[in-house]
N, C-alpha and C positions, 0 to 999 in steps of 0.2 A: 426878452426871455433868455437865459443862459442856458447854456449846454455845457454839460459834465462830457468830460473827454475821460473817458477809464482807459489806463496806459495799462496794460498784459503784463503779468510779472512772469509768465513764462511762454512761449513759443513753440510749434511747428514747425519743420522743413527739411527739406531735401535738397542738399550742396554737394554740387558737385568737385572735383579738383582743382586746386590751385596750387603750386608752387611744389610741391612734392608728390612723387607715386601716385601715377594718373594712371597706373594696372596693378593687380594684383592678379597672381598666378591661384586657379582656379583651387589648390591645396590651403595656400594661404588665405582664401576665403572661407575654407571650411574649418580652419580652424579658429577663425573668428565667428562664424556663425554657429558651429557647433560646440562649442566651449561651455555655453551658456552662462553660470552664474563664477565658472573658476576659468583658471586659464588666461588666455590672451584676454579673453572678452573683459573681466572684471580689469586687468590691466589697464587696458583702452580705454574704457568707459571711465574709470577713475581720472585720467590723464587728459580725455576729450574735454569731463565737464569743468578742468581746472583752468580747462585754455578759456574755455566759454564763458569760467567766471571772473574773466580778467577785470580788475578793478574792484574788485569787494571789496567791505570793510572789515572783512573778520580775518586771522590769523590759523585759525583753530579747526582742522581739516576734520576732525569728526564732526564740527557743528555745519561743515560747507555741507558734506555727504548726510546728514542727517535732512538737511534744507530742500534738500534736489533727490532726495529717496527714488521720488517719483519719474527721474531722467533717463532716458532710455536712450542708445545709439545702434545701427546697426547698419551692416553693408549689403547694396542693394544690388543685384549682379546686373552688368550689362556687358554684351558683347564685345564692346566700342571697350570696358574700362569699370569703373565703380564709379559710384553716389553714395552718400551717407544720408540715411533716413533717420533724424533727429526728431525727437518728444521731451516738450517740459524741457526745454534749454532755458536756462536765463534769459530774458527777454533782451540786457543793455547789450549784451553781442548783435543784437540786430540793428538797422536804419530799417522805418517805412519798412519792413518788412523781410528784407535782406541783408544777410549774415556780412560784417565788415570786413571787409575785404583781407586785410593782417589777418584778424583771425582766421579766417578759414584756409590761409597757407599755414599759421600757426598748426591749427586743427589734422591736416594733411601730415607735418611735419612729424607730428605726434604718432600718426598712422605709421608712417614710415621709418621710425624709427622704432617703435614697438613689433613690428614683422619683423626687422631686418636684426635685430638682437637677437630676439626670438630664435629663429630661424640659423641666424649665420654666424653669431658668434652661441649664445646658451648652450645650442641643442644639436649643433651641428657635428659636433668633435673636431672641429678642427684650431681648436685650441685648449690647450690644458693651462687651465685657470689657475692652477696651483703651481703655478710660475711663473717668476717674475714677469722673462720677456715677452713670454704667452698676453699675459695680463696687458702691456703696453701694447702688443699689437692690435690685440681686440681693441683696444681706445681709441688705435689709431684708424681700424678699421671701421668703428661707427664715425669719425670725424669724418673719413674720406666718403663714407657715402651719404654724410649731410651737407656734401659740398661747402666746408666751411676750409678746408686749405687750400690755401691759392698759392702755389708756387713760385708766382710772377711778382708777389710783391714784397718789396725791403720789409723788416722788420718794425713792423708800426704797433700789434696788436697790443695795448694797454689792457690786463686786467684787473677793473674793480671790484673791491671788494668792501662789504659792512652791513649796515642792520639795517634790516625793514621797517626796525621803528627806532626811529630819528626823530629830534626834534626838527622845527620847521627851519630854522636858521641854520642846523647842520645838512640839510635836504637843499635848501638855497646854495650851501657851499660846495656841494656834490656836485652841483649845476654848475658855479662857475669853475669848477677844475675842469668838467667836462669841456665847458665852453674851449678853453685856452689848449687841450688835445684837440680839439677838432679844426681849429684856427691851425695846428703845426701839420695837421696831416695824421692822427694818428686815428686810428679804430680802436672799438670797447667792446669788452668780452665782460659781461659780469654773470650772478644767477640767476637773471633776467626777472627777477622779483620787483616790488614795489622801493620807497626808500633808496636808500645807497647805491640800488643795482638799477634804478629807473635813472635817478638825477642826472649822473655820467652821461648816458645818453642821451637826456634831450637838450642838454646842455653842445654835447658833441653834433647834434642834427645843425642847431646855428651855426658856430662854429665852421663848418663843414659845408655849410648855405653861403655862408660870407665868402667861401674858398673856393667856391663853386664844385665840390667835392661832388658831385652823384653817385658816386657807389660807396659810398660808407657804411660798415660793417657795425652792425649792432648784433654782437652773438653772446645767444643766450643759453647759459648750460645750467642744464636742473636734472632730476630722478625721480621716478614715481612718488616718492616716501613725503618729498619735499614739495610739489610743485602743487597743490592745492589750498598751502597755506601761504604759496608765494608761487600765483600764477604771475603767467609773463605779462609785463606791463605793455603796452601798445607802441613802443620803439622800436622791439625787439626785428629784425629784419631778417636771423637766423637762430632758430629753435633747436637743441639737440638736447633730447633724452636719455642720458648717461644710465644703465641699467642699475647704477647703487651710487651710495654718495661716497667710495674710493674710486671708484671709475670716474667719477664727476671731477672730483677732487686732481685727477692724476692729468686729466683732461687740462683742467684749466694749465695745473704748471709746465704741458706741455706744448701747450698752445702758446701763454705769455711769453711777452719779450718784454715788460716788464709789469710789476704790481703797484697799484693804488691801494691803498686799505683807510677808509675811512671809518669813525664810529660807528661801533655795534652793540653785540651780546655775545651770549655763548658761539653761536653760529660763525661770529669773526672771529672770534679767541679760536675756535675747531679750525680755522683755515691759518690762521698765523701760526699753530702749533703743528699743524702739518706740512707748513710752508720750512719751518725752521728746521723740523726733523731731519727732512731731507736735504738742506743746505747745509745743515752740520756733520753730513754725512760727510768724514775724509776724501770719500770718493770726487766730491762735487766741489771741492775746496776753491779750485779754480774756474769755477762757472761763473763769469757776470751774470747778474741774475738783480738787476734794478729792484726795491723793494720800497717805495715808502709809505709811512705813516704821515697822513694827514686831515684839519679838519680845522674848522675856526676857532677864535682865540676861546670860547669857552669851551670847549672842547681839550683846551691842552690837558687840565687834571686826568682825562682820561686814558691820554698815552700816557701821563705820565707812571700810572696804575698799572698797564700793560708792561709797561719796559720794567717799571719795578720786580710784577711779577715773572717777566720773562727773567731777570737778573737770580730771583732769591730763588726759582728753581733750577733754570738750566743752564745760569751762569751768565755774567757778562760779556760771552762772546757771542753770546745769542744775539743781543743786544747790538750787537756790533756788528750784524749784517743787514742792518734795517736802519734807514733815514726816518727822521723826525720833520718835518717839515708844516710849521702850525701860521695858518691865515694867510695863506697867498698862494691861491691859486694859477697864476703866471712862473711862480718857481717851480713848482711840482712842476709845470708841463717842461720849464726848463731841463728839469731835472733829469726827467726822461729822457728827453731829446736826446741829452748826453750819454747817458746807461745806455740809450738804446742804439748807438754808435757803437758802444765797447760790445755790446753784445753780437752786431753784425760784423764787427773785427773779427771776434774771436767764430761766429762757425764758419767764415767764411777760411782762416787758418787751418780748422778742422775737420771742412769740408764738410759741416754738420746741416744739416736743410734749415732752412729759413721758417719753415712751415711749421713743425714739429720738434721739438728738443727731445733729439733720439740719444743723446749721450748725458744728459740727467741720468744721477742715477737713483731709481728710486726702489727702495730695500721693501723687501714682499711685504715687512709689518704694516707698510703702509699700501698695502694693495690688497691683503685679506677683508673681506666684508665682518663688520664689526655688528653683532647681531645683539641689538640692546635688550636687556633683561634685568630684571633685579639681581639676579646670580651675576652673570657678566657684567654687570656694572660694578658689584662688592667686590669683586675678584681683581678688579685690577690693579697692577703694579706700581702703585704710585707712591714709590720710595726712590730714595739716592744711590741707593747699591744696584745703579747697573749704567749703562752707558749714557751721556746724555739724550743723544737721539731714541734714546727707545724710551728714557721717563714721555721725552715730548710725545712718542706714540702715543702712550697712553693717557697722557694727560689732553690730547686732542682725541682721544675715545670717550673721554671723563665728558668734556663739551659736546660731543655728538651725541651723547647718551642726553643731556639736558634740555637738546634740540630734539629731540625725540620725543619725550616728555613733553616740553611746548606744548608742541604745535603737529606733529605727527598723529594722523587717526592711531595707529596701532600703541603709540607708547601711550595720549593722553588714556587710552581703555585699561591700559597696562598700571596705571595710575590709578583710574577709578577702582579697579578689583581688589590692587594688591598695595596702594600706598607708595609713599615715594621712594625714588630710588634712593640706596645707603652708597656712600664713596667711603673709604677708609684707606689710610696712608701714613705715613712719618708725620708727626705732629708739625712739623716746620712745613712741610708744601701742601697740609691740610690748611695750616691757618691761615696760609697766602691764599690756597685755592677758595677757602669761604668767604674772606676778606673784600674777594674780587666779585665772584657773585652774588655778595650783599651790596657792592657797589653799581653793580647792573639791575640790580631788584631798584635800588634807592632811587637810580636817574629813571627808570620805566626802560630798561632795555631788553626784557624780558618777551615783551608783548606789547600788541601796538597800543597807541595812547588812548587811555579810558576803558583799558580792558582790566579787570582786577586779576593779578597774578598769585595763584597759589604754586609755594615752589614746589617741583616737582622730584627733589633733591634732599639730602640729608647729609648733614657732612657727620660722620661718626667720630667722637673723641677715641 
């Protein structure tokens, strides 16, 4: 006689702390508990169930929150500290019954950085946002209380960078770069997503096995907006939720000591045109600041795309701060090793922290939150008459807006209501900008594989 085994598509339970904020101050529960459906609470809840649905197969953050309507979290007071009392979780976060282990520090992490924003940088006044260095401290002030800067160590931290959706053989080569950082010693900082931001990493775990490495850093930085259509994948060993994607953004180039960027989408173009902005900044002339492009041999047509277009907008000196380095994962690590020398030269000349790159410098255009809309997206600057670093602003506002659109609950609604967004610009960096994005549509770099892509975008003659 057989037996039907029925597997739960969703869960019950009550977990207590791991790995971050094992008390919450008796204010800080009420305004989690009393928030109800705005406030911290919807924050949290959104950001709980993304950790929870680490491993899905969807992209597309209004169909995750549509699926899980019915998920509930809340904090359950004890004297000793808190518990989180979960309903209708995703089931694959559990083993036999109990929440995996990663996740529920992940889970924690997400508590702990949702108060601690809230609370000590938003709401606190002790920082005015609407300046620059205001801005940089806050970032650096969510870093330091996710214990992700470690003082003590040389300049190892690699950040990668690329698309969630990759083919299989550019996923396999993400693996072997990682591999060959973790064999030299280095750590990986990526958006802790699926794709390009998982590969690095579990590539760096062997690596790092063979080296007998035990404490290797897999840090993961994400933002509300983003992290449910690219929850963290189960490498991740430190979690930080950056209050918006410039704070995410400022974070990463001031944590790296240097960059990977592998094949993407919009999402990679939005990090490589914010990466340039601020390296074209005269101020930052002389920052070593490692940067390469890499990715297997089928893959070259597509830097080749990126460099073009970086050349036919913001010139060839764009171009000329960023390495190529196509099917050989053993160079790139090489590559670093060396960048990431020059770069321990020079702050240790400077007297600049190892931890943090406090002498970046990064100009407020890129630290204002860019708040996508149909108006805000027509409205932007994307003509020749003005500095180069500020076209690149905007034209990494042009890709944050299409990332938006995606895969963002609030833009793809913004799409259902009102139709795509319209860009308009000088006919010469429209035709490259559409050029590009019809070559992202064409390889499936839009949205993950087998998902049918309506563009979200309109390039206006």
């Amino acid at each position: 006689m057989e037996t039907t085994v029925v597997i739960p598509e969703f869960v019950d339970a009550r977990v207590g702390p791991r790995g971050a904020l094992e008390s919450l101050s008796q204010d800080e529960i009420e305004q989690l508990l009393s928030s109800g459906q705005g406030g911290l609470y919807a924050l949290f809840r959104q950001c709980a169930l993304a950790v929870l649905n680490a491993g899905s197969d969807s992209d597309n953050a209004k169909e995750i929150f549509d699926r899980h309507r019915d998920f509930d979290i809340q904090i359950v007071r004890h004297a000793w500290g808190v518990k989180l009392e979960i309903r209708n979780a995703p089931a694959a976060a559990f083993v036999d019954g109990q929440m995996i282990r990663g996740i529920k520090e992940l889970l924690f992490a997400v508590l702990r950085d949702v108060v601690y924003t809230a609370n000590e940088v938003l709401d606190s006044g002790r920082f005015d946002l609407s300046k620059p260095e205001a801005v940089t401290n806050a970032v650096f002030h969510i870093l330091r209380n996710a214990r992700v800067l470690d003082h003590r160590m040389r300049p190892n931290l690699v950040v990668c960078w690329g698309g969630h959706s990759i083919g299989r053989d550019e996923y396999e080569y993400t693996k072997k770069v990682g591999y060959e950082l973790g064999l030299r010693g280095l750590d990986v900082c990526t958006g802790c997503g699926p794709g390009a931001m998982k590969g690095p990493m579990k590539g760096a775990t062997i690596g790092h096995s063979k080296q007998r490495v035990s404490d290797g850093r897999y840090i993961g930085l994400t933002e509300p907006g983003i992290i449910a259509a690219e929850p963290p994948n189960p490498i991740v060993n430190q979690l930080v939720i950056m209050p918006d994607i410039e704070k995410r953004l400022e974070a990463f180039v001031r944590l790296a000591h240097g960059i990977v960027v592998f094949p993407g989408g919009a999402g990679t173009a939005e990090e490589i045109f914010y990466l340039l902005g601020i390296l074209l900044d005269p101020a930052n002339a002389e920052q070593p600041f490692p940067v390469i492009l890499t990715g297997p041999r089928r893959s070259a047509g597509y830097f080749e795309q990126i460099r073009a277009f970086l050349v036919a907008t913001v010139g060839e000196h764009a171009a000329d701060r960023l390495s190529i380095i196509i099917d050989d994962p053993a160079g790139v690590a090489r590559a670093m090793v060396s960048g990431l020398e020059r770069v321990r030269a020079f702050r240790r000349r400077e007297s600049d922290s190892y931890n943090f790159n406090w002498l970046l410098r990064v100009d407020g255009e890129f630290q204002r939150p860019f708040a996508v809309n149909h108006e805000s997206m027509r409205t932007l600057r994307l003509h020749r008459d003005q500095p180069v670093h500020a076209l690149a602003a905007d034209l990494r506002r042009a890709f944050s807006g299409i990332v938006t659109g995606n895969v963002k609950e609030n833009g793809i609604r913004d799409i259902e209501r009102n139709g795509p967004y319209e860009l308009v610009g000088d006919p010469s960096v429209m035709g490259h900008l559409d050029a590009l994005l019809a070559a992202f549509v064409a390889q499936q770099r839009m949205k993950l594989p087998g998902s049918v892509y309506t563009p979200c975008y309109r390039i206006v003659p």
